[in-house]
Structures are given as C-alpha cells and as structure tokens.
Biotite code that builds the C-alpha atoms (Angstrom):
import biotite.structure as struc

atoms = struc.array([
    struc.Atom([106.794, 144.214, 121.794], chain_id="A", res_id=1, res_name="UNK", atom_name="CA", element="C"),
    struc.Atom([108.986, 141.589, 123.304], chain_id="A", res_id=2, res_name="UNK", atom_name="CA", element="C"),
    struc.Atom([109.835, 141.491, 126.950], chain_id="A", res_id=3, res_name="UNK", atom_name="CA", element="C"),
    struc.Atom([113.553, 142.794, 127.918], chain_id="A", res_id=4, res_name="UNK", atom_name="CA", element="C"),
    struc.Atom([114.413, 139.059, 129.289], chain_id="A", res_id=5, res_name="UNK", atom_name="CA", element="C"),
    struc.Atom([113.123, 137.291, 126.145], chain_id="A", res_id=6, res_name="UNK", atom_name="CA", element="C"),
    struc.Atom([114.830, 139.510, 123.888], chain_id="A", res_id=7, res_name="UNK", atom_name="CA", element="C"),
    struc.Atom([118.280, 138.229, 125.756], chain_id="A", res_id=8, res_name="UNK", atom_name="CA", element="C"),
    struc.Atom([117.609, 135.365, 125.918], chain_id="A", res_id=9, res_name="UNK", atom_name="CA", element="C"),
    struc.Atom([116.745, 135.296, 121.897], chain_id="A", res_id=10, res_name="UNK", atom_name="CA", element="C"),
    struc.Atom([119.693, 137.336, 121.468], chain_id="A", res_id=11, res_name="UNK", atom_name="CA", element="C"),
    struc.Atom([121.887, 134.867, 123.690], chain_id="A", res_id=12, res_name="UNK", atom_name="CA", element="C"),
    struc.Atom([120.444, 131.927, 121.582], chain_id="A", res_id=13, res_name="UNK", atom_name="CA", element="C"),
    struc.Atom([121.215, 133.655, 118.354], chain_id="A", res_id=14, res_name="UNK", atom_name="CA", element="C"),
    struc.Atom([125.061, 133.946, 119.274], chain_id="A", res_id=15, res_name="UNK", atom_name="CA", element="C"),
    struc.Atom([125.157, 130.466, 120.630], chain_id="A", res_id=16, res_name="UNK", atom_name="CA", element="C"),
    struc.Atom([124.379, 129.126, 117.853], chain_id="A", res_id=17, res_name="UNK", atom_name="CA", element="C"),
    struc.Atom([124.743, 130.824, 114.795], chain_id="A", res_id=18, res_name="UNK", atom_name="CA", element="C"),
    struc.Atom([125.451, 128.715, 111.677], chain_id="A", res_id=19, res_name="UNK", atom_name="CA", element="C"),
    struc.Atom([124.435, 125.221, 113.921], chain_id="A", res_id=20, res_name="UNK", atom_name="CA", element="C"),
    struc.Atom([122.343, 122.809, 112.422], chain_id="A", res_id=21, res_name="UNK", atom_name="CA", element="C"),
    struc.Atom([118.737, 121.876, 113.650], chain_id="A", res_id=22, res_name="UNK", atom_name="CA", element="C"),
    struc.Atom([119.904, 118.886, 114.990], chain_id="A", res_id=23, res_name="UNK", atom_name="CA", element="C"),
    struc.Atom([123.271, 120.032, 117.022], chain_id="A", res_id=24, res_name="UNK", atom_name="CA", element="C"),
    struc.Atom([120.738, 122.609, 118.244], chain_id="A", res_id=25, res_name="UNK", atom_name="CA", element="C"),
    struc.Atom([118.570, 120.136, 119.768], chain_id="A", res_id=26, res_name="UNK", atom_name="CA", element="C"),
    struc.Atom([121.387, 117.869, 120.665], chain_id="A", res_id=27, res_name="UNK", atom_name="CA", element="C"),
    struc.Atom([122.604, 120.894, 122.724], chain_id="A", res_id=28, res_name="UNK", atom_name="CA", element="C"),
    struc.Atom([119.558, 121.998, 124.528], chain_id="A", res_id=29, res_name="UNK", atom_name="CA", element="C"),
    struc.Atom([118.698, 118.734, 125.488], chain_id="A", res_id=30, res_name="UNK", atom_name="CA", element="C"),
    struc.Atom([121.858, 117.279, 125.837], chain_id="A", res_id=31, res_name="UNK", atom_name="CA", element="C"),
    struc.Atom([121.142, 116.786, 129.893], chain_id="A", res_id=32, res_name="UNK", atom_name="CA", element="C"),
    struc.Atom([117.803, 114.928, 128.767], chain_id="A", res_id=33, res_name="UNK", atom_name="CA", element="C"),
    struc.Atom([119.936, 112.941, 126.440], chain_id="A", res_id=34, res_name="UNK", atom_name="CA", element="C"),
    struc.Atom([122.640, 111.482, 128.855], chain_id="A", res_id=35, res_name="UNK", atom_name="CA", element="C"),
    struc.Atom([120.328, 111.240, 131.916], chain_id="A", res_id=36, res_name="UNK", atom_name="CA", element="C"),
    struc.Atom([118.482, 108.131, 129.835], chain_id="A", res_id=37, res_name="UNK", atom_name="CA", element="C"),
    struc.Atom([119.093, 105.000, 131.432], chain_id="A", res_id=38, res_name="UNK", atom_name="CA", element="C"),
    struc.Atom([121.649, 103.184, 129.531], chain_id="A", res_id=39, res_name="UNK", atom_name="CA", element="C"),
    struc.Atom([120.630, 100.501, 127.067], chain_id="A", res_id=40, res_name="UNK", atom_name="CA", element="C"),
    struc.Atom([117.919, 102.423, 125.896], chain_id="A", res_id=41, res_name="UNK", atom_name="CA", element="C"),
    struc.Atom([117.749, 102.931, 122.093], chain_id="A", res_id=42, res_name="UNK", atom_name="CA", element="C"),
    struc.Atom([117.970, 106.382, 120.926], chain_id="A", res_id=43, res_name="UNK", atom_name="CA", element="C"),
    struc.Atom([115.802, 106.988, 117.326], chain_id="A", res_id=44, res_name="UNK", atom_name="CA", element="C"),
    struc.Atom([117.184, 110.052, 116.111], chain_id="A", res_id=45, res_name="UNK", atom_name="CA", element="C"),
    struc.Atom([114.276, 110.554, 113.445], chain_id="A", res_id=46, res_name="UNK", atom_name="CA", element="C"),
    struc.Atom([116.539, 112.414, 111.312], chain_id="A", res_id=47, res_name="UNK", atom_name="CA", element="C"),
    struc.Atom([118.916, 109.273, 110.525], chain_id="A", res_id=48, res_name="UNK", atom_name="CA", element="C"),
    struc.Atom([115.403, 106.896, 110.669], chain_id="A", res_id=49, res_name="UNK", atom_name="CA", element="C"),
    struc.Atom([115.318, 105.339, 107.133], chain_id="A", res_id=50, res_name="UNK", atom_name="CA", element="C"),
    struc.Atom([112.543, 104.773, 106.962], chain_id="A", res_id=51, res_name="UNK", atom_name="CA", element="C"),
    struc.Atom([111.701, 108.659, 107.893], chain_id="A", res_id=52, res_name="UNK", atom_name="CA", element="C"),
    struc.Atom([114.575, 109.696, 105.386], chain_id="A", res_id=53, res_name="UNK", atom_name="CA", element="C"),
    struc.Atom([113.063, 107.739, 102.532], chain_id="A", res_id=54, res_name="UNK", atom_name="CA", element="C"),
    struc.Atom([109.484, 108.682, 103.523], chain_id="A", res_id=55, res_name="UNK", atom_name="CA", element="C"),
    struc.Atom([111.021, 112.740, 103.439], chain_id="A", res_id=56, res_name="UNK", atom_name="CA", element="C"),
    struc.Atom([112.909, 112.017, 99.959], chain_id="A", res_id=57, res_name="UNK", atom_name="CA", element="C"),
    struc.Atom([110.112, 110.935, 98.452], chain_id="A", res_id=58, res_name="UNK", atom_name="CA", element="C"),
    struc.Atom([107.737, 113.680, 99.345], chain_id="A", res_id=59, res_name="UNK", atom_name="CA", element="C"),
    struc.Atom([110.724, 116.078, 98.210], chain_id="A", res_id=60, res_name="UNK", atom_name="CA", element="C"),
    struc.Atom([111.193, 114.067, 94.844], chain_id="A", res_id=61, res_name="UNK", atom_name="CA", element="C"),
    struc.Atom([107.088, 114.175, 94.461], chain_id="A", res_id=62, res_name="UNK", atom_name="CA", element="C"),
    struc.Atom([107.362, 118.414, 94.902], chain_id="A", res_id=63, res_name="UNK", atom_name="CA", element="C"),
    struc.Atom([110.337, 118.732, 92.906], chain_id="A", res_id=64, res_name="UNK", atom_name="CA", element="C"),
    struc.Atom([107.975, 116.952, 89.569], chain_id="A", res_id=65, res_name="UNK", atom_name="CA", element="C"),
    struc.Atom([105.095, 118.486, 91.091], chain_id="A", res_id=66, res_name="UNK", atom_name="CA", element="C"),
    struc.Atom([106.141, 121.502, 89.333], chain_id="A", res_id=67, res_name="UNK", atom_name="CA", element="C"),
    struc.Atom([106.159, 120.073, 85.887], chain_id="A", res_id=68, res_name="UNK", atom_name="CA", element="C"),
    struc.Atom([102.639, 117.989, 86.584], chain_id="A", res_id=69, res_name="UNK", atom_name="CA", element="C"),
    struc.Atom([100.789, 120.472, 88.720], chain_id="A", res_id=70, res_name="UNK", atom_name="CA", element="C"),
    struc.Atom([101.462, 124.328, 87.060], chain_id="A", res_id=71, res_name="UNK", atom_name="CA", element="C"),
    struc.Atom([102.194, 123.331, 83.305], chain_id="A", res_id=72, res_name="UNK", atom_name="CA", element="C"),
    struc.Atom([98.933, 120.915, 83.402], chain_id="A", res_id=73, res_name="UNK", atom_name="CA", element="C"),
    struc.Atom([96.521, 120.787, 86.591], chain_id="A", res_id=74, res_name="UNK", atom_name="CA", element="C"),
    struc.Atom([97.207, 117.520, 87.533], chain_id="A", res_id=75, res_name="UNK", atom_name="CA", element="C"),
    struc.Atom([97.369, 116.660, 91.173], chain_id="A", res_id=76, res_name="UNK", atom_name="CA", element="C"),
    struc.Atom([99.587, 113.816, 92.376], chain_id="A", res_id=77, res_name="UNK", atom_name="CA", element="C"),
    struc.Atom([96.942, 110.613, 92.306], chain_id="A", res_id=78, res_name="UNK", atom_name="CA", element="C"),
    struc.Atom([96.189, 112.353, 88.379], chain_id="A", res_id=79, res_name="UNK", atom_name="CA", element="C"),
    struc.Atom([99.047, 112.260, 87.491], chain_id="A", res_id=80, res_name="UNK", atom_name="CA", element="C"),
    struc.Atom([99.685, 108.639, 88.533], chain_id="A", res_id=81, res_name="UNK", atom_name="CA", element="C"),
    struc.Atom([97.266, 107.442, 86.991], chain_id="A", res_id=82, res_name="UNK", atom_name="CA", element="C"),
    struc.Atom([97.766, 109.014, 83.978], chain_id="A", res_id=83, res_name="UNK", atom_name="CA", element="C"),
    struc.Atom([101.345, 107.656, 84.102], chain_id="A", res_id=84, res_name="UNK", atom_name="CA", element="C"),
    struc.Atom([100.110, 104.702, 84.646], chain_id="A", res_id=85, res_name="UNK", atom_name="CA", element="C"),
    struc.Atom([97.377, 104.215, 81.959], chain_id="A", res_id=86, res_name="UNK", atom_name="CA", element="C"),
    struc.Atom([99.329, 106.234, 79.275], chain_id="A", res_id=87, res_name="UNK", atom_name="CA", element="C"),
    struc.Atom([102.081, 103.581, 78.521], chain_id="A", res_id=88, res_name="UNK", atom_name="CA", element="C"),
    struc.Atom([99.567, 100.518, 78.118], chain_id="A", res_id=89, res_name="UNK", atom_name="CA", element="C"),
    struc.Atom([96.628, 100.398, 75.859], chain_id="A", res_id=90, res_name="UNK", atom_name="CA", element="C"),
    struc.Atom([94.115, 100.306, 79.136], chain_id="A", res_id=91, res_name="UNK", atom_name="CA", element="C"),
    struc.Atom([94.176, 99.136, 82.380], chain_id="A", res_id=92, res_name="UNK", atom_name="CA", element="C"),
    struc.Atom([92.210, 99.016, 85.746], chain_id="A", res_id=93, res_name="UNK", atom_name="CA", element="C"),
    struc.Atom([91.788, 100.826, 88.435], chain_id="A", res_id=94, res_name="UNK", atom_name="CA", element="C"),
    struc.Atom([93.059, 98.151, 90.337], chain_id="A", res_id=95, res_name="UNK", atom_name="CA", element="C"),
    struc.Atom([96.239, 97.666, 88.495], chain_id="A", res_id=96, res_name="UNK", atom_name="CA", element="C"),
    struc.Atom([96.677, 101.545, 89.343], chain_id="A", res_id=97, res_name="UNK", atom_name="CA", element="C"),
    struc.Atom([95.802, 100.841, 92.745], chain_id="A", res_id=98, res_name="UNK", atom_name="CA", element="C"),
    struc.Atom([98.193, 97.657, 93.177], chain_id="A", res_id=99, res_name="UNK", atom_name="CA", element="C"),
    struc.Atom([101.258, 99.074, 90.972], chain_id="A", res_id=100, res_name="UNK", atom_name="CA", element="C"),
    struc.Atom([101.117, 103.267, 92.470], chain_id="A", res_id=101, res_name="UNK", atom_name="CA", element="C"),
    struc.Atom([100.276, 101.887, 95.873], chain_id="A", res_id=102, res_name="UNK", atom_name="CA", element="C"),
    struc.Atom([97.950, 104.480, 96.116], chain_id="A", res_id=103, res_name="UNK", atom_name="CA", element="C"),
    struc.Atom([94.159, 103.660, 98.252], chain_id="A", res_id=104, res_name="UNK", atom_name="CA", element="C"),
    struc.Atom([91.420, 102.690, 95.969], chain_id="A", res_id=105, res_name="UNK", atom_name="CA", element="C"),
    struc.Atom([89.597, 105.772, 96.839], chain_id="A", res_id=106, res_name="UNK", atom_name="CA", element="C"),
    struc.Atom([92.241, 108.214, 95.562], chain_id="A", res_id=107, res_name="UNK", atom_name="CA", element="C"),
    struc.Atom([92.039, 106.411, 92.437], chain_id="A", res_id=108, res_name="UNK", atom_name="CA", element="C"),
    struc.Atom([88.406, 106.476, 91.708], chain_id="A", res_id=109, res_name="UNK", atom_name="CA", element="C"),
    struc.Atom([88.354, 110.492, 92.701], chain_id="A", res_id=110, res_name="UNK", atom_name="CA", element="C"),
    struc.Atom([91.604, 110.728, 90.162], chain_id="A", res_id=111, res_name="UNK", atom_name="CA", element="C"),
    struc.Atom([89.957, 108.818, 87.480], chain_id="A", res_id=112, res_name="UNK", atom_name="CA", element="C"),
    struc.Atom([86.612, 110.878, 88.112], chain_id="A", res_id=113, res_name="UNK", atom_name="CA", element="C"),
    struc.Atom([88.742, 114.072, 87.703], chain_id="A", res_id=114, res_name="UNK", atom_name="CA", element="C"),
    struc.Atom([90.310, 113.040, 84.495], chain_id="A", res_id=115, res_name="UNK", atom_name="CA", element="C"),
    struc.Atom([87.026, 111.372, 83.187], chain_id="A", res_id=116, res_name="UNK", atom_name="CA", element="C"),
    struc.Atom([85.435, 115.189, 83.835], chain_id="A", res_id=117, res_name="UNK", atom_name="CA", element="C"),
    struc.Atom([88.790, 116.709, 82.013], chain_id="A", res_id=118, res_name="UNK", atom_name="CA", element="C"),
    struc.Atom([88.121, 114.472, 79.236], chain_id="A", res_id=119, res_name="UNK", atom_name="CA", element="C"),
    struc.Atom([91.441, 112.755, 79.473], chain_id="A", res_id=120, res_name="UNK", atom_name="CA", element="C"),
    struc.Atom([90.635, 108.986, 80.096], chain_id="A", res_id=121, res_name="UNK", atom_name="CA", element="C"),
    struc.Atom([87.541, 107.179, 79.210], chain_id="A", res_id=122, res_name="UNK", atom_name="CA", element="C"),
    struc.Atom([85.979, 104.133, 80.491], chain_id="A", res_id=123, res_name="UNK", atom_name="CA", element="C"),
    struc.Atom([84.997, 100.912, 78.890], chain_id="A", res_id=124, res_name="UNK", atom_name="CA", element="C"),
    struc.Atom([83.397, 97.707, 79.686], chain_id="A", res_id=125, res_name="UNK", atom_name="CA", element="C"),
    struc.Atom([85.678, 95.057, 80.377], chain_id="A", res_id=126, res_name="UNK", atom_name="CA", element="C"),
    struc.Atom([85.308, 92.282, 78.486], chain_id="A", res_id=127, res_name="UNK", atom_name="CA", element="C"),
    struc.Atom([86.546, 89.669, 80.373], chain_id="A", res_id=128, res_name="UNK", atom_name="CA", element="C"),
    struc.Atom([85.501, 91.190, 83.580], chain_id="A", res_id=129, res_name="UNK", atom_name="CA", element="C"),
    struc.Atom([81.789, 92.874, 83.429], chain_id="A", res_id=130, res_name="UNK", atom_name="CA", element="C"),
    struc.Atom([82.450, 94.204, 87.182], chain_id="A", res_id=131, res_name="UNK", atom_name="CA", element="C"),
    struc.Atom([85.512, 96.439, 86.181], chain_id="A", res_id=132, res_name="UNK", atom_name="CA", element="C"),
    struc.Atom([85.993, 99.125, 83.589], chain_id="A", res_id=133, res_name="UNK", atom_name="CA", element="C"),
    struc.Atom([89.395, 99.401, 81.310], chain_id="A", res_id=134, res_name="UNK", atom_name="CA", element="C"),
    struc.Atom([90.254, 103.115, 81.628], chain_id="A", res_id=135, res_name="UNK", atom_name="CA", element="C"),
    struc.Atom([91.832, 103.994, 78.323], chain_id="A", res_id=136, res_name="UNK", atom_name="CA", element="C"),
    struc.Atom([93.490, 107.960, 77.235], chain_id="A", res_id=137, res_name="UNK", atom_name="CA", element="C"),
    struc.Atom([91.352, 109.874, 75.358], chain_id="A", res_id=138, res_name="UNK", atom_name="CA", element="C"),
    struc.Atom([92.699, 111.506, 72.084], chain_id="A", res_id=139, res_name="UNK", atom_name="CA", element="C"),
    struc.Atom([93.155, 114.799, 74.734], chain_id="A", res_id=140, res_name="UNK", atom_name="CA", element="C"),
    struc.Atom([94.662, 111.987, 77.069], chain_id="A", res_id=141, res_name="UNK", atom_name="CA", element="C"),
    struc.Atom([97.467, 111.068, 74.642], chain_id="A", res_id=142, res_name="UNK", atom_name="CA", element="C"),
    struc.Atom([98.280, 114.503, 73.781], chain_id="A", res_id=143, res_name="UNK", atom_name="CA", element="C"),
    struc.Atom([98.698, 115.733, 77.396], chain_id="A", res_id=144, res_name="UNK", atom_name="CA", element="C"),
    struc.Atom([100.631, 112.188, 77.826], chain_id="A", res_id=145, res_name="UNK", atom_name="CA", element="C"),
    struc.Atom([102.987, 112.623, 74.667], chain_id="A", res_id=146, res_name="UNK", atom_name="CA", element="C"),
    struc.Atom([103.640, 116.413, 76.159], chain_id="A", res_id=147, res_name="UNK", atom_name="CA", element="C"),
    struc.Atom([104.130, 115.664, 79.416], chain_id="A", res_id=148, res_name="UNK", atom_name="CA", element="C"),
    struc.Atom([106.329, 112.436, 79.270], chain_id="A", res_id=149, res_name="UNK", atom_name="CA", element="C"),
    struc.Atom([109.794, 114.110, 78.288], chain_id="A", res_id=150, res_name="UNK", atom_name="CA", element="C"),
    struc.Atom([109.859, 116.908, 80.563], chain_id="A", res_id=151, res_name="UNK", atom_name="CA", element="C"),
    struc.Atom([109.370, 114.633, 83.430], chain_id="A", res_id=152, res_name="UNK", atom_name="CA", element="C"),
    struc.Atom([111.767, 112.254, 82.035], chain_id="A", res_id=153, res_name="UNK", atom_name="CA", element="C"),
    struc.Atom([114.091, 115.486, 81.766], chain_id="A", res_id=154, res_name="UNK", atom_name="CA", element="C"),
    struc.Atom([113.173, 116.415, 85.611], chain_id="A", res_id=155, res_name="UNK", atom_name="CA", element="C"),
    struc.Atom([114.884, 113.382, 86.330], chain_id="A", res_id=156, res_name="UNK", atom_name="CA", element="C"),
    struc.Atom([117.533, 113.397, 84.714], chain_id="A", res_id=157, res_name="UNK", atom_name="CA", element="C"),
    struc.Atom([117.925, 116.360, 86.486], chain_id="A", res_id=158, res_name="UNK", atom_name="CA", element="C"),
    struc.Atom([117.373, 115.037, 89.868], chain_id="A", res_id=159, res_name="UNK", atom_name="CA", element="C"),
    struc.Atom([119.733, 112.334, 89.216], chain_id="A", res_id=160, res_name="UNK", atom_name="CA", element="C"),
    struc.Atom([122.488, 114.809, 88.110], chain_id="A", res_id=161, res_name="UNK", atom_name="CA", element="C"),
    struc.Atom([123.847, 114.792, 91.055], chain_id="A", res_id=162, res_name="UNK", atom_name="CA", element="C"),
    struc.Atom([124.726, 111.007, 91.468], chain_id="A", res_id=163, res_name="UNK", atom_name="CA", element="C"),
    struc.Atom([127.874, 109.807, 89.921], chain_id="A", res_id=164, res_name="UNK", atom_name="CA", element="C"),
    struc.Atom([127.759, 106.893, 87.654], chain_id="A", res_id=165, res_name="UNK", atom_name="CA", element="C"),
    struc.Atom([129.110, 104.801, 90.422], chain_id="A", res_id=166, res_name="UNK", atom_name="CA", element="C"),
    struc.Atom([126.122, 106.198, 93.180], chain_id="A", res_id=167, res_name="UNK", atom_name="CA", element="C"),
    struc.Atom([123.808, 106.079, 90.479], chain_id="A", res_id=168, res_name="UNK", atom_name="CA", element="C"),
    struc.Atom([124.099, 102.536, 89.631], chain_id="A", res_id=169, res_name="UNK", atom_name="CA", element="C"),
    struc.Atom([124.594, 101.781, 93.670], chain_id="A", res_id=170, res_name="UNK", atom_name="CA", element="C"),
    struc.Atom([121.569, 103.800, 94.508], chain_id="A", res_id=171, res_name="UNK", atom_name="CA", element="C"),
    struc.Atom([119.387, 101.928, 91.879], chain_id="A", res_id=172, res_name="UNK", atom_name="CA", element="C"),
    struc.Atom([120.121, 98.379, 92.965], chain_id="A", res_id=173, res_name="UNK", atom_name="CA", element="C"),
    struc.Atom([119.845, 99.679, 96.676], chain_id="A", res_id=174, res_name="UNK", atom_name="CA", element="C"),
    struc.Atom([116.185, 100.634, 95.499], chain_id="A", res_id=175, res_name="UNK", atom_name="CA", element="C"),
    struc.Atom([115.709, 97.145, 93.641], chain_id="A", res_id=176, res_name="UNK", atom_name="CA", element="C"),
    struc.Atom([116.793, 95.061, 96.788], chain_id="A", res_id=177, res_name="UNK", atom_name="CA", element="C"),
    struc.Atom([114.787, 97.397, 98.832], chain_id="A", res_id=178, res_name="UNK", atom_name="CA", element="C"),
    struc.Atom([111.344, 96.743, 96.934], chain_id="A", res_id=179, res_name="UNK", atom_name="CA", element="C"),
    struc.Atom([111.916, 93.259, 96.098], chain_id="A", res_id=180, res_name="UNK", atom_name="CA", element="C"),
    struc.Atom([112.300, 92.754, 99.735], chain_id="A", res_id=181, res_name="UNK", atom_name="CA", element="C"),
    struc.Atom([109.024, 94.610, 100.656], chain_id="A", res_id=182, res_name="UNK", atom_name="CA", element="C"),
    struc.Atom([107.648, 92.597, 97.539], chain_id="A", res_id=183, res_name="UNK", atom_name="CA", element="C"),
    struc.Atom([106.783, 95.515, 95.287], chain_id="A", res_id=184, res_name="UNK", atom_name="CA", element="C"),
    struc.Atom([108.695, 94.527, 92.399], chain_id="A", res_id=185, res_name="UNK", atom_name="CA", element="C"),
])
C-alpha cells in the first residue's frame, strides 16, 4: 500500500498534468534545471536529435514489417536481410550482404547459418574467389522469397500511405541526399 503523502503527491501530478506530453512534462519539472544553465550552452533535446529520430523511425519501420517477416515465416531481422538481399540476384556474398544491409559480418554468418539449417540458401564455391562462398536460394528459398516479397511490398505501401504525393517524393530525395552524403548509395 502506498504512503498517504505519495498518493498526493501522485494524485497532484495526475491533475497537473493530465493530457501533457512526455516532453512538456519534463520541460515542466525541470524547467528550474533548464533556465539555471549558463547561457550559451547548447541544449540537445534528444527528442528533436535527428539523428535519434531517424535511429527511432527506423527501429519502428523494422517492427512494423517485423510482423509480416517474423510470425508468417520465422525469420529474424539479419534473416530476413539476407534473404532480401540474396533473393533478387542469382547469388551473392556474404560480404555484399554485409557492405549493402550494413549489418556486422558476424550477424551475417549466424543469419546465413540459420537459413543454411532451414534449408533456404545454399552455399557454393566461388569461382573466381576460392576464399568466399556464393550463397544462392534454395528451391524452399525461392518459394518463401516469391511469398514473402508482395506482402512486404504491400506493408509499405501501407506505411507510406500516409505521405502525400508531394511528402512522398520530398521525403525520398531527403533520404537520397542523406545516404549519398554518408556514401551509402
């Protein structure tokens, strides 16, 4: 059971600031903190951080697909990557996957092993290259592939529902200029 004075106080807090959002909340209860900085010191709200806000819509974007990926076909996220990323070409590396998902080489090889235990990629000898192996879809591969394809396509489409034609096309060349100038397209 809650003490009498906490249960105010809760109370108190409650009607204070019902409806509020998180951050007028915390701009309130610290608000003395706030304007007793010294001036000229830069304030990072981390809530209007871009970098933050990107790093948050991503993760949100990756759950939201999750859902097709994860229940519908036991793939985790690295799987699924790489199977997104093998399944358009006729094979590929693990260090293409690596270089073009971003993801650590480790997370790659334990995705790969994964599918290569699920039977949905296979490995072959490279010919050019006897130190790598092409990872290819298996017949199992291309099914799962060919099934999963258009319903993430259609979560998408979903997604971007929301955009405009005019924020749409904006928010795609905002993501073009924003790779090409971290040099990832």
């Amino acid at each position: 059971m809650q003490p009498f004075k906490e249960t105010i106080v809760a109370a108190r807090f409650d009607t204070l600031f019902a409806g509020a959002s998180a951050l007028s909340v915390r701009n309130e209860i610290f608000a003395d903190e706030i304007s007793a900085r010294p001036t000229g010191t830069p304030v990072l709200l981390l809530t209007n951080f871009t970098p933050f806000r990107l790093n948050r819509l991503a993760t949100g974007v990756s759950d939201h697909l999750s859902e097709v990926y994860k229940q519908r076909f036991g793939l985790e996220i690295p799987e699924w990557r790489v199977i997104a990323t093998v399944g358009p070409a006729f094979s590929c590396t693990a260090q293409h996957i690596a270089d073009s998902t971003r993801m650590h080489k480790t997370r790659v090889s334990r995705a790969i092993s994964h599918l290569v235990k699920r039977d949905l990629i296979e490995r072959a000898p490279n010919a050019d290259d006897r130190r790598e192996m092409e990872l290819r879809l298996t017949k199992a591969g291309r099914a799962m592939y060919a099934e999963l394809v258009p319903l993430a396509l259609e979560r998408e489409r979903a997604l971007l529902a929301c955009l405009n034609e005019e924020e749409l096309r904006a928010f795609t060349e905002g993501l073009d200029r924003l790779e090409e100038f971290l040099g990832l397209a």
